[in-house]
PADOKE-542161 format. One record per residue (C-alpha): chain; x, y, z; residue in three letters; residue number from 1. Coordinates in steps of 0.001 Angstrom, whole numbers. Each point is the difference from the previous one (the first is absolute). Layout:
<pts>
   chaine        xx        yy        zz   residu   num
        A         X         Y         Z      ALA   NUM
...
</pts>
This chain:
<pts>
   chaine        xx        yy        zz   residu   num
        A     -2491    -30859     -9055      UNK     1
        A      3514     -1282        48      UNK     2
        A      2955       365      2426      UNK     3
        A      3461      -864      -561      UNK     4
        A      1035       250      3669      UNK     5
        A      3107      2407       406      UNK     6
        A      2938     -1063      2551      UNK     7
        A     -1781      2532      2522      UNK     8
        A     -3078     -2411       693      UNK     9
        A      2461     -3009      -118      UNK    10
        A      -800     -2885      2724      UNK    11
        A     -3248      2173       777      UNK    12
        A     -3469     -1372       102      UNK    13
        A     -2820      1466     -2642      UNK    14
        A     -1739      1675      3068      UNK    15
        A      3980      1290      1747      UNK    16
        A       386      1402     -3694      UNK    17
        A     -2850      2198       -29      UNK    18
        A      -214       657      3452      UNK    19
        A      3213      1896      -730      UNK    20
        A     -1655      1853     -2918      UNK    21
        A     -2523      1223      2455      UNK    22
        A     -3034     -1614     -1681      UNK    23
        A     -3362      1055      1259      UNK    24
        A     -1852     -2975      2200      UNK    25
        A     -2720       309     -2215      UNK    26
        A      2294      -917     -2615      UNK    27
        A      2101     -2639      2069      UNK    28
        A     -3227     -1880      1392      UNK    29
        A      -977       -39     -3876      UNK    30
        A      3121     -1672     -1866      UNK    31
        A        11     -2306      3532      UNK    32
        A     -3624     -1175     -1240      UNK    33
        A      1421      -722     -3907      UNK    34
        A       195     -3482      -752      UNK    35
        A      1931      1331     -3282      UNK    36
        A      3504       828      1295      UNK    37
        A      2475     -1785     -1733      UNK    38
        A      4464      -373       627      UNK    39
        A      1644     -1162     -3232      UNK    40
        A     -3079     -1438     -1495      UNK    41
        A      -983     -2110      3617      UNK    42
        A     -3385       945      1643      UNK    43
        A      1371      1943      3772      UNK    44
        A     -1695      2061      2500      UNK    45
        A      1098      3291      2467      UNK    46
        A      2108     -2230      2324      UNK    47
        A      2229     -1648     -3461      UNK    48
        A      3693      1294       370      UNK    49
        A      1463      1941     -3434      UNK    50
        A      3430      -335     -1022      UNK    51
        A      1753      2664     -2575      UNK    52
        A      -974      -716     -4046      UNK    53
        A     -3177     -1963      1423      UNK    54
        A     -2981      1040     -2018      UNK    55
        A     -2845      1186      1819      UNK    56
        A     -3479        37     -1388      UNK    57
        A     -2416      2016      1270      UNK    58
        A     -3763       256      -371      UNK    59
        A     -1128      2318     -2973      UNK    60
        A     -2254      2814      1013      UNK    61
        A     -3047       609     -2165      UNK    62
        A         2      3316      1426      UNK    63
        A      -804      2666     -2690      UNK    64
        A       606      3667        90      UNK    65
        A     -2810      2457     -1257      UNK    66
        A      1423      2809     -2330      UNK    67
        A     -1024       361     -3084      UNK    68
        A      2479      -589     -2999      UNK    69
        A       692      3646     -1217      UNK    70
        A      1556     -1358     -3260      UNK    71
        A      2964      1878       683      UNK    72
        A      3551     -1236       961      UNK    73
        A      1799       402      2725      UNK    74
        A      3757       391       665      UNK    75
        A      1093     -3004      1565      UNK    76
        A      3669       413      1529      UNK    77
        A        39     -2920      1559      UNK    78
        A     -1553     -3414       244      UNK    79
        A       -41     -3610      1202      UNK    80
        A     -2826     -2731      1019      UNK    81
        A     -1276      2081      3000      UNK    82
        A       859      3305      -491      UNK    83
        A       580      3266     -1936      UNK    84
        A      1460      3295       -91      UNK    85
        A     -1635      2601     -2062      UNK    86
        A       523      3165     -1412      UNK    87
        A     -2548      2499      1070      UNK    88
        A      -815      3180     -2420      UNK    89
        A      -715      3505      1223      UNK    90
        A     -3610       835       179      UNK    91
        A     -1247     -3430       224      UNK    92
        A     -1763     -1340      3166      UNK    93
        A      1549     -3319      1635      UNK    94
        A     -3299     -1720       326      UNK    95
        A     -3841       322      -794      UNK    96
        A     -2434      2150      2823      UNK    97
        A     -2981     -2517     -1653      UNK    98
        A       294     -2883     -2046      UNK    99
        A     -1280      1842     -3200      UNK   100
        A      3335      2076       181      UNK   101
        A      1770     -1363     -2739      UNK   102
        A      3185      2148      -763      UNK   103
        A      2101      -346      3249      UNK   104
        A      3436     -1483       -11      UNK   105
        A     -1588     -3290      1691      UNK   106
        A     -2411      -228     -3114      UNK   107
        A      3198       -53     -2179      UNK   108
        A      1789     -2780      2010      UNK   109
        A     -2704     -2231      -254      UNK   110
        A      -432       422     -3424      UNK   111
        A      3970      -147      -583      UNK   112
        A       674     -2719      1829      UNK   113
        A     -1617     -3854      -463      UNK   114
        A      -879      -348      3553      UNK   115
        A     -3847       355      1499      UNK   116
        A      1573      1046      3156      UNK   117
        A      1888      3602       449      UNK   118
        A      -437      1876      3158      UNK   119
        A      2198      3651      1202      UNK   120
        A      2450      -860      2616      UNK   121
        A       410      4257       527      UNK   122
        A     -1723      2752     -1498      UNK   123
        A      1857      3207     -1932      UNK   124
        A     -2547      3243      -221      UNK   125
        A     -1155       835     -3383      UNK   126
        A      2591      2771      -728      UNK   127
        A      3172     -2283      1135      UNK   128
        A      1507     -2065     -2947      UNK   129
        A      2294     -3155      1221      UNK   130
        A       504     -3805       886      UNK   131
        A     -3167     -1924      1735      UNK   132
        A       -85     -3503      1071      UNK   133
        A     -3020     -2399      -751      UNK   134
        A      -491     -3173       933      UNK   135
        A     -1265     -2854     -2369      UNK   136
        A     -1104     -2469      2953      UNK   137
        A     -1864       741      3056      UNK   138
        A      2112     -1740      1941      UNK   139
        A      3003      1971     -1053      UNK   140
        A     -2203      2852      1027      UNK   141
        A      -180      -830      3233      UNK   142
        A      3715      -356       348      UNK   143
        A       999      3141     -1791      UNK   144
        A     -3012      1800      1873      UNK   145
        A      2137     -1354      3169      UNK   146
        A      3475       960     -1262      UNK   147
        A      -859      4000      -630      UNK   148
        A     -2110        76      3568      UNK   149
        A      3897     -1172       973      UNK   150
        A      1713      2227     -1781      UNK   151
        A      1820     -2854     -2112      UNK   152
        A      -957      1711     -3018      UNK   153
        A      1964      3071      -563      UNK   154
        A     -1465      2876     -1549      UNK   155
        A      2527      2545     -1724      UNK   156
        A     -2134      3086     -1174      UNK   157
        A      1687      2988     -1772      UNK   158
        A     -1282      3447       134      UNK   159
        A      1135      3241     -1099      UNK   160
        A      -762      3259      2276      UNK   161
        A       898      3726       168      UNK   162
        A      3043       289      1939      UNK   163
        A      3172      2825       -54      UNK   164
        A      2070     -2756      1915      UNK   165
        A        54     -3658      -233      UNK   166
        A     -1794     -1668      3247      UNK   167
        A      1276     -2060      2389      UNK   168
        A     -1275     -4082       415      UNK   169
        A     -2319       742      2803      UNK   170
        A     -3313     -2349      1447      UNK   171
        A     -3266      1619      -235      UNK   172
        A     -2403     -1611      2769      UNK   173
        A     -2828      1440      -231      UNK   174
        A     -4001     -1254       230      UNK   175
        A     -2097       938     -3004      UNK   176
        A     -3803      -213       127      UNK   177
        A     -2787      1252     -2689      UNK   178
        A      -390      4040      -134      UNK   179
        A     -3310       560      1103      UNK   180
        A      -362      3152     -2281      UNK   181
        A      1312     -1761     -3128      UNK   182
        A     -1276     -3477      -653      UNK   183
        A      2511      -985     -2523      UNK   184
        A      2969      1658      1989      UNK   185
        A      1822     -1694      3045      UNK   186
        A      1628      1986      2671      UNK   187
        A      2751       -59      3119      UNK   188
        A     -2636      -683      2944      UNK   189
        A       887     -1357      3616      UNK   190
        A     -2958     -2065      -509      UNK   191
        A       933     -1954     -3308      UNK   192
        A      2069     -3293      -462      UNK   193
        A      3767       -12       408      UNK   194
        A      1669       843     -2998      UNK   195
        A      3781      -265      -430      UNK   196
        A      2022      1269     -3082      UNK   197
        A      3783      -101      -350      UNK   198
        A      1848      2320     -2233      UNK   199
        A      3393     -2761      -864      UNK   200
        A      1342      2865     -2608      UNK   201
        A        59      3091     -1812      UNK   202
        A      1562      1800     -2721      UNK   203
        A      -671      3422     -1894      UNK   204
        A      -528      -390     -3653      UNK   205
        A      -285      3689      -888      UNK   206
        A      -245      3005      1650      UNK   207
        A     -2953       293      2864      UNK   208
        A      -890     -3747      -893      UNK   209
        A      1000     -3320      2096      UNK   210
        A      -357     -3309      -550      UNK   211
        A     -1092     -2325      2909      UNK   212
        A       190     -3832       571      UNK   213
        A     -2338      -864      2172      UNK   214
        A      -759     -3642      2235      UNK   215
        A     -3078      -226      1738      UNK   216
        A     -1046     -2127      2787      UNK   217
        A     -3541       297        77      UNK   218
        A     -2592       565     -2845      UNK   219
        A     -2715      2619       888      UNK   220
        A     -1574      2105     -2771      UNK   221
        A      2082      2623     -2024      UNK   222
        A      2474      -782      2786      UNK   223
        A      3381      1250     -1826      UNK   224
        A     -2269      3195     -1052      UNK   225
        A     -1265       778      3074      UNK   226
        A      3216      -278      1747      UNK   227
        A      2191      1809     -1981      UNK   228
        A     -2545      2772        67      UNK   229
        A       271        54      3549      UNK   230
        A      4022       356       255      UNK   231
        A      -584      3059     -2577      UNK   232
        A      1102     -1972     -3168      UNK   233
        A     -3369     -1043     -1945      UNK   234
        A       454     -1792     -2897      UNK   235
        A       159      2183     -3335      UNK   236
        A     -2986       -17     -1915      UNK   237
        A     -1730     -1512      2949      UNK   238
        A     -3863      2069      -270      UNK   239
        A      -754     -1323      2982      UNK   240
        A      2332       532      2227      UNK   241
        A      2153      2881     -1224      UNK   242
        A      -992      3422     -2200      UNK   243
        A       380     -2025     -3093      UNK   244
        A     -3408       824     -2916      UNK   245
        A      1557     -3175     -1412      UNK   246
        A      -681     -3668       522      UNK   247
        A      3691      -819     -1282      UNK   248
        A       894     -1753      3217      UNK   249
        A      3938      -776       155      UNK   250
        A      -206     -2908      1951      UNK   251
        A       886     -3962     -1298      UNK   252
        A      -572     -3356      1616      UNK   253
        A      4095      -167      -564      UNK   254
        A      1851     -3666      1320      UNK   255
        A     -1831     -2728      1294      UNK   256
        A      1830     -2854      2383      UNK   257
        A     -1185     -3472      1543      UNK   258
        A       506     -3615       221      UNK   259
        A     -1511     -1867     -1665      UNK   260
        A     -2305     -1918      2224      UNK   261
        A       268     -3573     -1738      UNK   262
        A      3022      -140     -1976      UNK   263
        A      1790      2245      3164      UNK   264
        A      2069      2157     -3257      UNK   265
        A       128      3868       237      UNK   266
        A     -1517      1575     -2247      UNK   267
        A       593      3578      -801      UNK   268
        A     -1551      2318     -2650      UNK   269
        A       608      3607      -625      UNK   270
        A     -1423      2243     -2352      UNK   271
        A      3960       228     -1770      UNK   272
        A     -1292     -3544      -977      UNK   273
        A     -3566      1023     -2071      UNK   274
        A      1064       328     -3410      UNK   275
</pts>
């Protein structure tokens, strides 16, 4: 695994550098133990000081993901050595329940891209199409796993509901646990985890219909359904959450914003990019 080190981790040390990338101990204590590390081609350890343009080599994982190949290509909208942004279809699940499962977006990826590692950073429900982040390395994992507990990975979600009126940019705050009387359903409860959705924008697009960009801070389960449903405004074509007979869910996985972890670039992607 290779590092050109950014001006960011300039005049750091290897362990300073991930230290500020919030790397697990587990993780630390590991690439401490690696007799492997190398700077600019010369054999270094934690405590070896980096300079910008230095090229950091990293121990390879042999790690291996489990999917099955489904044979089947997936969108890729974006891509470099450690990570990629793909394109997830309606209907289509984001990852396997059991390792037979073999026609999930995650048994796409691994088939579509020439990497033995690709784990979900996020999840999108079945019904919602849009942008998903996977990682190609577990220790990228770990760091982007970090970054969305953070909130340094921003979510933009769009979603069209029933409306006369455009709605104002309002916070939803409020804790969603399982509904006991519907296993596959989620529901406001005083008892669930916080859950915090913020409605940035709105627009009407026809008569009775708006169109919502949403930001979340947390990640619970149908979270955007659930509390949208709650202010009054379900999701159209929502059959969970709404009156809707059809599973035409107008919800997308919209803009998707972070730094780059080891090159320290921004990288957006939106779905006005997918071709």
């Amino acid at each position: 695994m290779k590092i050109i080190v950014p001006q960011s981790f300039d005049n750091m040390t290897i362990r300073t550098m991930f230290q500020s990338l919030k790397l697990p101990k587990k993780e630390m204590h590991q690439l401490n133990m690696s007799k492997t590390i190398t700077v600019n081609g010369e054999s270094a350890h934690f405590n070896t000081t980096i300079h910008t343009g230095d090229q950091l080599v990293l121990p390879s994982s042999e790690a291996k993901s489990q999917y099955l190949p489904s044979y089947r290509y997936a969108n890729i909208v974006y891509e470099d050595d450690d990570l990629a942004i793909v394109l997830k279809p309606k209907g289509v699940k984001t990852h396997p329940n059991d390792l037979k499962e073999s026609n999930t977006l995650m048994n796409h990826i691994i088939y579509t891209l020439n990497c033995p590692y690709v784990e979900p950073i996020h999840r999108l429900d079945q019904e919602t199409v849009g942008l998903l982040i996977v990682a190609k390395n577990p220790l990228v994992k770990k760091i982007l796993d970090r970054m969305l507990e953070d909130n340094q990975i921003h979510r933009i979600y769009r979603a069209q509901v029933k409306s006369l009126l455009p709605i104002k940019p309002q916070t939803i705050d409020m804790p969603i646990g399982k509904d006991k009387f519907h296993p596959n359903k989620r529901r406001v409860s005083p008892t669930g985890q916080r859950a915090i959705t913020h409605i940035i924008e709105s627009e009407m697009i026809k008569e009775g219909v708006c169109q919502l960009y949403v930001k979340l801070d947390t990640g619970r389960t149908h979270q955007i359904r659930v509390h949208l449903a709650a202010i009054g405004h379900p999701v159209l074509g929502d059959p969970l959450y709404s009156d809707s007979t059809l599973r035409q869910l107008k919800l997308e996985s919209y803009r998707i914003t972070f730094i780059h972890p080891f090159t320290q670039q921004e990288i957006s992607v939106s779905l006005d990019d997918v071709v």
